[in-house]
N, C-alpha and C positions, 0 to 999 in steps of 0.2 A: 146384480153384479155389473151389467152391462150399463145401468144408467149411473151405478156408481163411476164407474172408467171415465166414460165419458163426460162429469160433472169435473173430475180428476184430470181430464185431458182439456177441457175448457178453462179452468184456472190458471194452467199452465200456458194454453195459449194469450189469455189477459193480460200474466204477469213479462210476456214478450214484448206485447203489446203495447204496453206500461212505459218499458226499455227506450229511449231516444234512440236513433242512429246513430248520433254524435258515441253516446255513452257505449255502444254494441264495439263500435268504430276504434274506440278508445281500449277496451280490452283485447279485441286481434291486432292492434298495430305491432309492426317488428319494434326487439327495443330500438331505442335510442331515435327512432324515429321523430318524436318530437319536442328534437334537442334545439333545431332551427326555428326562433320565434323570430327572427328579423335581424337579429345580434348575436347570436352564434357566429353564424357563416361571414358576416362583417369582422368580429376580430381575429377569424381566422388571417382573411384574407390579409389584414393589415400586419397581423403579425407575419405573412407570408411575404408581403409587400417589405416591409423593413429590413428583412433576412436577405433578401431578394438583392434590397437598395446594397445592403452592406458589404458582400459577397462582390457586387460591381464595381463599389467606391475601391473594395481592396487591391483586384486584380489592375485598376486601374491606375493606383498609389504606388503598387508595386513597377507599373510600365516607366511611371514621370521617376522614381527612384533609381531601375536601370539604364535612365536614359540620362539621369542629372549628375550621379556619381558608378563609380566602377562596384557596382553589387559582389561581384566574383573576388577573392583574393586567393592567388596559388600557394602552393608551399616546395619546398626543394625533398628531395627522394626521402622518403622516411622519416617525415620531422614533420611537428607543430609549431615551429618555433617563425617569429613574424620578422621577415625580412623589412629593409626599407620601404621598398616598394607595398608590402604588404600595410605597412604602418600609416603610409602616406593613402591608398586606399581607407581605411579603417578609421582615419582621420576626419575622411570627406564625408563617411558614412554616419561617424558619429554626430557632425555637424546640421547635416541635413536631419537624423532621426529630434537631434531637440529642436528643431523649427516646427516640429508635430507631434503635441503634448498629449495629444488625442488617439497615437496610434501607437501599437505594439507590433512588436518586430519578430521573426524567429530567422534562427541562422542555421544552415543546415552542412555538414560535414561530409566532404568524399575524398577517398584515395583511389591510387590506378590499383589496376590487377593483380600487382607486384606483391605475392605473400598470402597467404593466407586469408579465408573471407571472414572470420571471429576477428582476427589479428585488423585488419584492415577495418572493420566497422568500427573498434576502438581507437583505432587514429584517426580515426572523420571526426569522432566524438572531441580528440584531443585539440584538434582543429577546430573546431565550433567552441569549445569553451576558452578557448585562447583569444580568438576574435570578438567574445563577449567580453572577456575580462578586460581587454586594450579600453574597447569602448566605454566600458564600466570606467576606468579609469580618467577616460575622456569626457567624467561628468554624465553619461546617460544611465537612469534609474535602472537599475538589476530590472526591478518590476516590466518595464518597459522593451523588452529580450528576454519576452517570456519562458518560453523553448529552443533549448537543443536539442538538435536532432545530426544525426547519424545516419547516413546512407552507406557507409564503406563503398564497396568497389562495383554497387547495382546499377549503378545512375552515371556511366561515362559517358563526359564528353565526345573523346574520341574511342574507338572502339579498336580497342587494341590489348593483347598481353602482357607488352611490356610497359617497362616505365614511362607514363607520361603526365607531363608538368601541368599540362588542362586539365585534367583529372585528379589532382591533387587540387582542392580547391574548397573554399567554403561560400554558400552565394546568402544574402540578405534579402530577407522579404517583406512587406505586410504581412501580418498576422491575422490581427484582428482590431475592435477599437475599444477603449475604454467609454465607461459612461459617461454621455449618457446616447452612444450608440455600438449596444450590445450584439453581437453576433451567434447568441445562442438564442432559443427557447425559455420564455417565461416559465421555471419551472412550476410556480402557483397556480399558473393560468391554468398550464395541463392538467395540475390535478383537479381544479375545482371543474373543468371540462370531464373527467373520469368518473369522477362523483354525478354527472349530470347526468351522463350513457347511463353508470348503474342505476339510480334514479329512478329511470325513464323504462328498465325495463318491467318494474315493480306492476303487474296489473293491476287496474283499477277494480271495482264491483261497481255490477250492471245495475245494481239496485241501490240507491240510498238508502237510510232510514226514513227519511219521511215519505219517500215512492212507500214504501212497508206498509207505515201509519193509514196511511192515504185507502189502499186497497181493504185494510180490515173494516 
């Protein structure tokens, strides 16, 4: 019995023996561990890099934009409605937006304190699509003013509970850009990245078939 165990315990150690490092190496690794061959971690970065560039070009688009036309247009107590002044801004805004075919806009909607805050986040709204509509009108693509948006009475100017005419206001920004410089995530990339992790956490066998062959 004993020199059977033992003959049992020797095979055992053989068939260890047998096993690469590499291959031992290969079934403890954590998953995804060997997702990095040299190219992974590169188009990370790049896609990191792009995102990165994009994010800077916008805030930057948006500085030369409130610096080159009046971004801000007010409105009078309780109204959407586009005064001269307001038209004459929205004029310069639309002018400058088609000299940049490349970039999408969003316009965002506020009232002062005065009323209700459900009530007042729908006249920031009524204000934002009023200022898109002029513009639309003045030739710049719907597409191109991608979002409205609505802040109602969260985001004053001046800080106050009564009426005030700063606060009543819609301002224009950078958004984002059309292709071919996108501001989101490859969504392909990440899945075939997802597929790679699951992949990778699949263990291999310590043994081949012809390591098998080899021993008998």
């Amino acid at each position: 019995m004993r020199a059977r165990l033992a003959f049992v315990t020797l095979g055992a150690a053989l068939a260890l023996t047998a096993c690469s490092p590499r291959q031992i190496a290969d079934f403890n690794r954590p998953a995804g561990d060997a997702l990095d061959d040299g190219s992974f971690g590169n188009a990370t970065m790049t896609n990191q890099m792009v995102m990165t560039s994009d994010r800077a070009m916008a805030i930057d688009m948006t500085r030369r934009f409130a610096a080159e036309v009046p971004s801000t247009v007010t409105f009078a107590f309780d109204s959407a409605a586009l005064d001269a002044t307001a038209q004459a801004a929205l004029d310069r805004q639309a002018a400058w937006i088609l000299r940049y075919p490349f970039v999408v806009f969003r316009v965002y909607g506020h009232a002062d304190k005065v009323g209700s805050a459900p009530y007042n986040k729908a006249l920031g709204m009524r204000r934002a699509q009023a200022a898109v509509a002029y513009m639309v009108a003045r030739g710049v693509p719907r597409a191109r003013l991608q979002a409205v948006v609505s802040y109602g009475e969260t985001r004053p100017l001046v800080h106050t509970e009564g009426p005030e005419r700063l606060n009543r206001r819609t301002v224009t920004e950078v958004a984002a850009f059309l292709r071919p410089r996108p501001m989101t995530i490859d969504g392909k990339y990440m899945a075939r990245s997802y597929r790679a992790y699951l992949d990778s956490a699949q263990p291999k066998p310590t043994l081949q078939p012809a390591d098998v062959a080899a021993q008998d």
